[in-house]
C-alpha positions as CSV (number, residue, x, y, z in Angstrom):
1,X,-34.0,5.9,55.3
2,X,-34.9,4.8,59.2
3,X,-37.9,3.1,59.7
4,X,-40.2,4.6,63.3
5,X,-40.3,0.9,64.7
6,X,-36.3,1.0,64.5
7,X,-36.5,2.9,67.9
8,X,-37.9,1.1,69.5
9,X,-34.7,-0.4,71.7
10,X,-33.1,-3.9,70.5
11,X,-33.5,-5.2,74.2
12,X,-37.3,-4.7,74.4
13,X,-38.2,-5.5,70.5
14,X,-38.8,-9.2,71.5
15,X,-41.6,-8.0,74.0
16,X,-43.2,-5.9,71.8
17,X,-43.1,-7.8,68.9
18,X,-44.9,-10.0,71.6
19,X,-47.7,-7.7,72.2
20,X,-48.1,-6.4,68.6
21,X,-48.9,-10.0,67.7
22,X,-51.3,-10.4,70.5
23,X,-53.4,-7.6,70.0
24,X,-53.4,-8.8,65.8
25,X,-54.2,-12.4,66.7
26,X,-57.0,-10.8,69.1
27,X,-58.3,-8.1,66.8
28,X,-58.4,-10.7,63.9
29,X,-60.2,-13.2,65.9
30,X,-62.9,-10.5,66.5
31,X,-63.0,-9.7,62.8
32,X,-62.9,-13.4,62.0
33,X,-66.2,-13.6,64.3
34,X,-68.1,-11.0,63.1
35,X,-67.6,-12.1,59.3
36,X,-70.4,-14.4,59.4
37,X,-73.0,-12.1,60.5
38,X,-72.8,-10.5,56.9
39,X,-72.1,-13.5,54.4
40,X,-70.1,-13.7,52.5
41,X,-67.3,-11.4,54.6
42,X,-65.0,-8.5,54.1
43,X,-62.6,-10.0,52.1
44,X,-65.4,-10.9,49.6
45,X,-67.0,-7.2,49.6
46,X,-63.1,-5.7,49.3
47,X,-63.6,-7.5,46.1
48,X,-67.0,-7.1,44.8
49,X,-66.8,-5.0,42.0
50,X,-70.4,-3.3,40.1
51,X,-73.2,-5.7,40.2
52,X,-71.8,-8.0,42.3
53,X,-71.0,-5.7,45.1
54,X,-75.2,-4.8,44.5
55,X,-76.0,-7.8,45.0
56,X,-74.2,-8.6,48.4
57,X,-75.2,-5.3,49.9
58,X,-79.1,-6.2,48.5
59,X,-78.9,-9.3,50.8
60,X,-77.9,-7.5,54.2
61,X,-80.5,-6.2,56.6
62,X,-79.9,-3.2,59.0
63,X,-78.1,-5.6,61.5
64,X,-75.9,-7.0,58.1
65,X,-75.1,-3.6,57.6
66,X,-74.3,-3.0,61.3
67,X,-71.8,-5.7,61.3
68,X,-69.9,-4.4,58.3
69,X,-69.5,-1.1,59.6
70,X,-68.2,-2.6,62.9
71,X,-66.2,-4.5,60.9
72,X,-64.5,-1.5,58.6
73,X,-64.4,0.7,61.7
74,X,-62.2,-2.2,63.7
75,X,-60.4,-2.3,60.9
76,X,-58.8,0.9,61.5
77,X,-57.4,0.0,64.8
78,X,-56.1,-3.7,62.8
79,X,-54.1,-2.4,60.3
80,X,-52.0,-0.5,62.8
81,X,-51.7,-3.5,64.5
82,X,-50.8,-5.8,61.8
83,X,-48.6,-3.1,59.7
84,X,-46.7,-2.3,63.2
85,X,-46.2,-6.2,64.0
86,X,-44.8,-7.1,60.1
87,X,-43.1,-4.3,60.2
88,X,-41.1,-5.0,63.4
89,X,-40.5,-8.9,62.7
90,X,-39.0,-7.3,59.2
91,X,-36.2,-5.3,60.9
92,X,-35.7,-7.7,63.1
93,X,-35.2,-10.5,61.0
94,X,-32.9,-8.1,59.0
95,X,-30.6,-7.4,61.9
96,X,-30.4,-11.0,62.5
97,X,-29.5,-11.6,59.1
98,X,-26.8,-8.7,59.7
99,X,-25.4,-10.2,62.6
100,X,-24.8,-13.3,60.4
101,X,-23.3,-11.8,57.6
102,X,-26.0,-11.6,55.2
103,X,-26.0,-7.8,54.6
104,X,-27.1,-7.8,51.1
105,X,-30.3,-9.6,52.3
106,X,-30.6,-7.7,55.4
107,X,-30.4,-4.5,53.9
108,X,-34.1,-4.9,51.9
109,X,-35.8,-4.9,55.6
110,X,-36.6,-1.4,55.6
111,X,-38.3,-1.6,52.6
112,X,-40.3,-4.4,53.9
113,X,-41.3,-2.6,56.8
114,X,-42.1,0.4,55.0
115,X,-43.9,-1.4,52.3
116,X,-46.6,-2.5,55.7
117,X,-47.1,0.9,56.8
118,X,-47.9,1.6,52.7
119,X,-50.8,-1.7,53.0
120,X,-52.1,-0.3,56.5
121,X,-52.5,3.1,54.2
122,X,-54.2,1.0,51.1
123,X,-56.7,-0.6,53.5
124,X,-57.8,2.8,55.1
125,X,-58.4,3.9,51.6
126,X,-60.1,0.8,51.4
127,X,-62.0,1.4,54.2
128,X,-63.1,4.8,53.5
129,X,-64.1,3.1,49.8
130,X,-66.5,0.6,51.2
131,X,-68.0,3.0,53.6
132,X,-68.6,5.3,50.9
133,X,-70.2,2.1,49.1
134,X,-72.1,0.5,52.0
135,X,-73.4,4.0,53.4
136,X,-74.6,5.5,50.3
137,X,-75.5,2.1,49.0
138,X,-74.1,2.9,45.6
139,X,-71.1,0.7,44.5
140,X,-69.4,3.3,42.3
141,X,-65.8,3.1,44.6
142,X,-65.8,-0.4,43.8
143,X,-62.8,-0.2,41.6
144,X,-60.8,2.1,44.5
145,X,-61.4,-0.6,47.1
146,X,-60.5,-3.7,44.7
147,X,-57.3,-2.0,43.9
148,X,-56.7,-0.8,47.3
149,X,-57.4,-4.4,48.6
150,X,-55.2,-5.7,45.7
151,X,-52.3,-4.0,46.9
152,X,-52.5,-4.3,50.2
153,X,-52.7,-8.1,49.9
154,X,-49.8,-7.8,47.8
155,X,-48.0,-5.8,50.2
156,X,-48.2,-7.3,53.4
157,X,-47.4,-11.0,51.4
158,X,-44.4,-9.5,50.5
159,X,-43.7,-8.4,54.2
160,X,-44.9,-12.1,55.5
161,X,-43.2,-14.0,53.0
162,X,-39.1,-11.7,53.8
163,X,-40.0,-12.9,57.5
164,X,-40.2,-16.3,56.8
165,X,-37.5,-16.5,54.3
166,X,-35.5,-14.1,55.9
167,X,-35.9,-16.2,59.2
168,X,-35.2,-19.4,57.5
169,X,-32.0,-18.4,56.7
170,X,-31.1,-16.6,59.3
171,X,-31.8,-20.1,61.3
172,X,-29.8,-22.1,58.5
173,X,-26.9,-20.3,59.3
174,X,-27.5,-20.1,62.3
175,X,-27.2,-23.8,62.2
176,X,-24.0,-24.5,59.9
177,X,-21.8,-21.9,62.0
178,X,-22.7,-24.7,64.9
């Protein structure tokens, strides 16, 4: 099965590969920044579960609260972002890797890119979860967003680590056909 980002044409892939990881780097550095208004962070309320996620949310005043939903709603426009820019360094590292003769390898980059688009989904769900939690100040989706983070996380390490690997190889032999 084709993956979207696969037309997107081979001779302009580099630029927008480019662009996609600017606007991540940017939109991260913006969520990055807003973390501390709301200690201790996103990633920390993804994974509050019960008490603990009663806790945190008794500890943030109407501004706290503010910031997360900033946060969550930003969100939304970062995991496009990041699921589009793993996605594309996936397939392109797996047509690199097909070019060098590494089919058997190359051949799992759809998956990979796929499996980002499936994260960006998990972290809407996510999203919608802590919404739910920090709106109606009642931590009962707790468990939806901890699994929802969980497999995200899961996900796009998968996606990050094929690039790298993928890429390393694709560089060593690269380097022993010189």
């Amino acid at each position: 099965m084709r993956h979207p980002l696969e037309s997107i044409p081979a001779a302009r892939r580099k630029l927008v590969l480019s662009v996609l990881l600017a606007i991540t780097f940017a939109l991260m550095a913006v969520l990055l920044s807003v973390d501390r208004f709301f200690p201790p962070g996103i990633v920390a309320f993804e994974f509050a579960r019960g008490d603990d996620a009663a806790r945190m949310m008794s500890g943030w005043d109407a501004t706290a609260r503010a910031f997360v939903g900033f946060s969550l709603g930003l969100d939304y426009v970062y995991l496009c972002a990041y699921s589009c820019t793993i996605g594309l360094a996936c397939i392109m590292v797996g047509e690199t890797l097909r070019e060098r003769g590494a089919p058997a390898v190359a051949s799992m980059a759809i998956a990979f890119a796929w499996m980002q688009w499936l994260a960006a989904a998990c972290d809407a769900i996510e999203n919608a979860a802590l919404l739910h939690t920090l709106t109606r100040n009642y931590p009962r989706m707790d468990s939806v967003s901890w699994a929802c983070a969980s497999a995200k996380f899961a996900l796009v390490a998968l996606g990050v680590l094929y690039v790298i690997v993928g890429g390393g190889l694709a560089l060593a032999m690269r380097l022993r056909s010189r």
